[in-house]
PADO-250109 format. One record per residue (C-alpha): residue in three letters; x, y, z. Coordinates in steps of 0.02 Angstrom, whole numbers, plus 32768, in hexadecimal, padded with zeros to 4 digits. Each point is the difference from the previous one (the first is absolute). Layout:
! residues N
> ALA, X, Y, Z
...
//
This chain:
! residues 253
> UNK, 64DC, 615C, 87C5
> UNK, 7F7D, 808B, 7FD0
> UNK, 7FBF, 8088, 807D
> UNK, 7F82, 807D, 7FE3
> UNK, 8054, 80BC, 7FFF
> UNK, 7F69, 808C, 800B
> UNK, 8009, 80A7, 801F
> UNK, 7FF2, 8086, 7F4C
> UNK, 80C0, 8012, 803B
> UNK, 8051, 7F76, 8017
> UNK, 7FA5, 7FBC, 7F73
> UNK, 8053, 8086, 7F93
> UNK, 80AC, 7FF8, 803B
> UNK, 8010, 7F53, 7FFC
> UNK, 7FCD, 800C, 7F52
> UNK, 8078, 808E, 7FD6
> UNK, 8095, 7F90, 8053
> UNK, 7FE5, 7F72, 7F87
> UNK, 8048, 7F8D, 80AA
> UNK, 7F74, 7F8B, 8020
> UNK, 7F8D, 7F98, 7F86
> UNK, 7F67, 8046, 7FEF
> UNK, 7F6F, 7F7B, 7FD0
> UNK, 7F6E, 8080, 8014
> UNK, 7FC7, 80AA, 8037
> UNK, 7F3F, 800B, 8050
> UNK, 7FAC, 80AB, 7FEC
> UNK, 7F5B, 801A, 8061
> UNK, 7F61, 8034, 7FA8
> UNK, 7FE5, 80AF, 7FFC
> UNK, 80A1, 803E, 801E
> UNK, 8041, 8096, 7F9E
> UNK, 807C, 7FCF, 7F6F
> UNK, 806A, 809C, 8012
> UNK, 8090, 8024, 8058
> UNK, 8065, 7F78, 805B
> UNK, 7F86, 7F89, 7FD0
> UNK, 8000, 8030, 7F4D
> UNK, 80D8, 7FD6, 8006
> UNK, 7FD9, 7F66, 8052
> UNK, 7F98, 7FD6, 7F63
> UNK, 8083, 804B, 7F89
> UNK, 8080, 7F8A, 804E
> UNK, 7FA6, 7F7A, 7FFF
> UNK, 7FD0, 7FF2, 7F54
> UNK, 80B5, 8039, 7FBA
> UNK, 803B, 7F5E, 8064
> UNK, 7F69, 7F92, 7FC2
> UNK, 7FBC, 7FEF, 80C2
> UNK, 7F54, 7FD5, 7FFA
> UNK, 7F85, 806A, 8059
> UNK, 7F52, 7FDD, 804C
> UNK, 7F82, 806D, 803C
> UNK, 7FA4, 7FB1, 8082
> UNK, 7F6F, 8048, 8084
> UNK, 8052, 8050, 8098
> UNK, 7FC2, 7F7F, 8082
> UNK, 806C, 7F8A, 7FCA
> UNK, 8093, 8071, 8034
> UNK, 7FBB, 7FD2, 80CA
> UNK, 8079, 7F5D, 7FE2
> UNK, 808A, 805D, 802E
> UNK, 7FB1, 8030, 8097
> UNK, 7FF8, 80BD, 8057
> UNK, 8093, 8053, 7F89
> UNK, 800F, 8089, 7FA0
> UNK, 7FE8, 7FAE, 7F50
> UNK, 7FC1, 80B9, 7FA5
> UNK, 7FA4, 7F6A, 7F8C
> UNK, 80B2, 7FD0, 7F9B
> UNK, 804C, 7F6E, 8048
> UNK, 8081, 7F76, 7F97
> UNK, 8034, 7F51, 7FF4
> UNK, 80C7, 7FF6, 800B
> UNK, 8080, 7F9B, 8029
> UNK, 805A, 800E, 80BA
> UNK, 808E, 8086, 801A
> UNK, 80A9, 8005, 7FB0
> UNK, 8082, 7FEB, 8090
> UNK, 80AE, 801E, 7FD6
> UNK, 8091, 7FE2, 804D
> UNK, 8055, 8090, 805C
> UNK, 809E, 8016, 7F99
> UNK, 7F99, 8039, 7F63
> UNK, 7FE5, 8081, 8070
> UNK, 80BC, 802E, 7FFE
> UNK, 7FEC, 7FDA, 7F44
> UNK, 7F83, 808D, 7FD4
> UNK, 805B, 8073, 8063
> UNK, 80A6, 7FE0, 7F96
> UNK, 7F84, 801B, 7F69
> UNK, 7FD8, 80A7, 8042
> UNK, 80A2, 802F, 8028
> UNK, 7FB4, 8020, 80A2
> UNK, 8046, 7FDB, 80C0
> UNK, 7F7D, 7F76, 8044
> UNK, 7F69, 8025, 8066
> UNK, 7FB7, 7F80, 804D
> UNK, 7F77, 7FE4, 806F
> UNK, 800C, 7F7A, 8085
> UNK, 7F5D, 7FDA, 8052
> UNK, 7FFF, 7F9E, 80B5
> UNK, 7F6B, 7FAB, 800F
> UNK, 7F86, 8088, 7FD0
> UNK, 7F58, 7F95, 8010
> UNK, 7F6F, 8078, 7FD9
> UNK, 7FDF, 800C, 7F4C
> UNK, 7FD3, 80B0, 7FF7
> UNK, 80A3, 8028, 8050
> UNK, 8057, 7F96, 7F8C
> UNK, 7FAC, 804E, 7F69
> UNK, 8021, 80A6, 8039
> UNK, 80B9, 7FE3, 8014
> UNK, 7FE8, 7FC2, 7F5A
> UNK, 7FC0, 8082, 7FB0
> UNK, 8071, 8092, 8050
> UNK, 8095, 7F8B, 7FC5
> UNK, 7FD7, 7FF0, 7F3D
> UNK, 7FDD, 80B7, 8017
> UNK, 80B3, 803C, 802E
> UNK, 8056, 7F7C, 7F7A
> UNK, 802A, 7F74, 8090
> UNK, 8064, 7F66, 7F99
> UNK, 7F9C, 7F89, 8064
> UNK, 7FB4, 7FAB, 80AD
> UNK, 8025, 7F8B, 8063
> UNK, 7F88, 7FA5, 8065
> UNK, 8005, 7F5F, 807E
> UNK, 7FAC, 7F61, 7FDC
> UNK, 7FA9, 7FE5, 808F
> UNK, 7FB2, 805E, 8079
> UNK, 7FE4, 8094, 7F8E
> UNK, 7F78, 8035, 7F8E
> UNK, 8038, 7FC8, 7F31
> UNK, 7FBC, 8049, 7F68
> UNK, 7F55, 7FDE, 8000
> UNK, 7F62, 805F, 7F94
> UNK, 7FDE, 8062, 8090
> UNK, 80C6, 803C, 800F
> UNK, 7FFD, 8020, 7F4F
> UNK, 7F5A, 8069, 801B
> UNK, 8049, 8060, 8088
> UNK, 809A, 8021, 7FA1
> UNK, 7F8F, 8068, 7F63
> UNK, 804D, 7F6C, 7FAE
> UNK, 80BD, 8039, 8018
> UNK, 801A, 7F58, 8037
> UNK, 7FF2, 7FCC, 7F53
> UNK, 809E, 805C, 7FC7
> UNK, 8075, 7FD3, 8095
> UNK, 8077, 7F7D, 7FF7
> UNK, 7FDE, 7FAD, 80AB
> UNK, 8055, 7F73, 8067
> UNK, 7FCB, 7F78, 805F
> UNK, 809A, 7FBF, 807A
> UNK, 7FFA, 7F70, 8091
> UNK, 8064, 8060, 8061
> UNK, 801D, 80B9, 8007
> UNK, 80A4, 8009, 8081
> UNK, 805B, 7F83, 7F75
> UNK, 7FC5, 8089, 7F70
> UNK, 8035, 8095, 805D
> UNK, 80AF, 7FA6, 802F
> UNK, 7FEA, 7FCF, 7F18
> UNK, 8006, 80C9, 7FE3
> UNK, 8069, 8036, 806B
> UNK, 807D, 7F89, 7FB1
> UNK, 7FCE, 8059, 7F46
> UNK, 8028, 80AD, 8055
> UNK, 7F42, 8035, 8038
> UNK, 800B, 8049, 80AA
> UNK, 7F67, 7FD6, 8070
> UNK, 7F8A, 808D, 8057
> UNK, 7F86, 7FDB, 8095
> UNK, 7F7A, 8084, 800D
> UNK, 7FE9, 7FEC, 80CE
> UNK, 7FEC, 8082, 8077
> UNK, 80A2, 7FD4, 8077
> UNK, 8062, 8067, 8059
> UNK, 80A8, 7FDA, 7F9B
> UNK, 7F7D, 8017, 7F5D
> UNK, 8032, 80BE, 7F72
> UNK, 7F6F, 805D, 7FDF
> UNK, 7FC5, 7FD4, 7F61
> UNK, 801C, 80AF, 7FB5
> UNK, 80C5, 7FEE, 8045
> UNK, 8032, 7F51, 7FBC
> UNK, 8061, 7FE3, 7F45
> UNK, 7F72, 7F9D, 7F8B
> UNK, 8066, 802C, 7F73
> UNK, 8070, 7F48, 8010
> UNK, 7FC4, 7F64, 7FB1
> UNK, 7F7E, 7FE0, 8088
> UNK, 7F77, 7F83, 8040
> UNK, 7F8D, 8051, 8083
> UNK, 7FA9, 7F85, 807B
> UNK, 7F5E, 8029, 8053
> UNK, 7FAB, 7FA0, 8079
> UNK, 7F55, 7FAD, 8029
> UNK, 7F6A, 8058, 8034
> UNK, 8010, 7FF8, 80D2
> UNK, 80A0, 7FBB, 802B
> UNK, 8079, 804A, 7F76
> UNK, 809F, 7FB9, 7FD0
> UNK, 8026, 7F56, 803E
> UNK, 80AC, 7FE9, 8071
> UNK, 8063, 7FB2, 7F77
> UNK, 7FBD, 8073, 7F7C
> UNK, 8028, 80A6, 8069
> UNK, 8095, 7F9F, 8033
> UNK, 804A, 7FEE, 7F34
> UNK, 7FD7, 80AC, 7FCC
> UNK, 809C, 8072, 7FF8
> UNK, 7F9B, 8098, 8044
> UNK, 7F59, 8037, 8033
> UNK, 7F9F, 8095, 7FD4
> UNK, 7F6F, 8045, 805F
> UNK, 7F72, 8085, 7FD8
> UNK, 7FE6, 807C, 8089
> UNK, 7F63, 802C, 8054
> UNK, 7FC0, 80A1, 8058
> UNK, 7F41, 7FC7, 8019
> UNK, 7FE4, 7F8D, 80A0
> UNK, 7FFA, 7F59, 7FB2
> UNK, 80AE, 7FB9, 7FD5
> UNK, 7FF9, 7F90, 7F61
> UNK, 7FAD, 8011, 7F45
> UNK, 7F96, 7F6E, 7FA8
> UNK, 8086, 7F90, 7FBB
> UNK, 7FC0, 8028, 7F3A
> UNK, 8010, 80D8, 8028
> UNK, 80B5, 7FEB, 804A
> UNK, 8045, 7F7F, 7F89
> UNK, 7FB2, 8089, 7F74
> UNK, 8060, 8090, 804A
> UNK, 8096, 7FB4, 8016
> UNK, 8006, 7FC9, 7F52
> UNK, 7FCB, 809C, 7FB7
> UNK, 809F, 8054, 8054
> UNK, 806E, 7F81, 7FB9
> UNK, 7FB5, 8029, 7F3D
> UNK, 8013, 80C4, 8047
> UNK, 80B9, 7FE3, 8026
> UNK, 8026, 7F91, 7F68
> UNK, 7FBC, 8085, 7F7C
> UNK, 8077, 8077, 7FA0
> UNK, 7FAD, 80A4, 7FB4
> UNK, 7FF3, 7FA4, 7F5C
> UNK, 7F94, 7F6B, 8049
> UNK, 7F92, 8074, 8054
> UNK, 7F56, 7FEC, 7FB3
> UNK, 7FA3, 8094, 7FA1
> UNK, 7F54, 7FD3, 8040
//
C-alpha cells in the first residue's frame, strides 16, 4: 500500500532512514534546489529514486498541508513489534526507555511526542490500535520527520503490553496529576522504564492508571491546572534523558 509523505522534512528523513520504499519524490516548479531540498535530491539519486518536477498546483491534491513543494511516493510505515525495542536497547548497552502512548488521538500531539522522543534517544513507542491516531503523512510531518527513525509499535491491547514488560523487568510510569502521584523532578527515571501518558481530555484510562507502578505529576503555579498532553509528555521525558546521562554522554553542543 503506497501513501503520499510531503513535507521538505519528512521527505528527507525518510530518505536518510532507508525504512520505507520510496517509488518517487515530486518537487514543485520553482522551488530552490539548495538546502534540504538539494539532500532530498542527493538521496534520491544515490538510491536511483526517480524525481519529477511538476507545477505547484498539482501539490493542492493533498489538500490544505504544509507540502514546502517536496512531497514523495512511499510505502506505509514500518511497525515493529515491541520487544525489538528491548532489543536495541541491549545493543546500546542502554536501560530501556520506552514511551507508552494511551490513546493520544490528535496528530499534532502525536507527532510532537514523536519528535521530543527520537530527540532524547527513546528505544521506541507504543501506540493502541484503535481509538488513537497511527502514523500517518501528517504525523510524520509534525514529527520534522523523527517519526521516520523510531522504531514504533502497534499493540491491540495496551493493559496486556504493559503487564508483557513488566514481566521483562520494565517498570511502568503514569504521568497523572493524583494526589498519591512524585513530582516529576523527585521520581528515579534512571530504571529500565516505560512512561505512559494519556489522551488529550480525559488522561489515563482506569486500567491504564490502574497497571502503572507509579505516577508522576508536573506541578503548576499559574491558575490553570494541566499542560497540553504533547508539552507534558516532552518534559517528562526530557527529565528521564537528564537523569539517565553520565558526564561522558553529555553532549558538547
Amino acid at each position: 500500500m503506497l501513501e503520499v509523505l510531503y513535507g521538505r522534512n519528512a521527505v528527507h528523513e525518510m530518505l536518510r532512514a532507508g525504512r520505507r520504499r520510496c517509488k518517487k519524490v515530486w518537487i514543485a516548479e520553482g522551488v530552490q534546489e539548495s538546502g534540504t531540498v538539494a539532500l532530498i535530491l542527493a538521496l534520491a539519486a544515490q538510491n536511483g529514486i526517480p524525481v519529477q518536477r511538476v507545477p505547484r498546483h498539482q501539490f493542492e491534491n493533498l489538500g490544505a498541508v504544509n507540502h514546502q513543494g517536496v512531497a514523495a511516493q512511499v510505502g506505509a510505515y514500518p511497525y515493529v513489534d515491541w520487544d525489538d525495542m528491548l532489543d536495541l536497547a541491549r545493543q546500546r548497552n542502554e536501560r530501556p526507555l520506552l514511551l507508552l502512548l494511551d490513546s493520544v488521538q490528535d496528530p499534532q500531539n502525536l507527532g510532537t511526542l514523536l519528535r521530543t522522543a527520537e530527540a532524547v534517544g527513546v528505544h521506541g513507542v507504543v501506540i493502541p490500535r484503535h481509538r488513537a491516531a497511527h502514523i500517518t503523512p501528517a504525523v510524520s510531518n509534525a514529527s520534522a520527520g523523527a517519526v521516520e527513525h523510531l522504531l514504533i509499535a502497534q499493540v491491540t491491547n495496551l493493559v496486556r503490553t504493559m503487564e508483557e514488560l513488566k514481566g521483562k523487568g520494565v517498570w511502568i510510569v503514569g504521568l497523572e496529576n493524583l494526589p498519591e502521584a512524585q513530582d516529576y523532578r523527585e521520581a528515579d527515571w534512571s530504571m529500565p522504564l516505560a512512561l505512559v501518558v494519556g489522551s488529550e481530555g480525559r488522561g489515563l484510562s482506569r486500567l491504564v492508571r490502574e497497571r502503572c507502578d507509579f505516577w508522576v505529576r508536573l506541578p503548576m503555579r499559574g491558575k490553570i491546572n494541566s499542560l497540553n498532553v504533547a508539552v507534558a509528555g516532552s518534559i517528562a521525558l526530557y527529565e528521564a534523558w537528564q537523569q539517565r546521562m553520565t558526564k561522558s554522554e553529555r553532549p558538547t553542543h
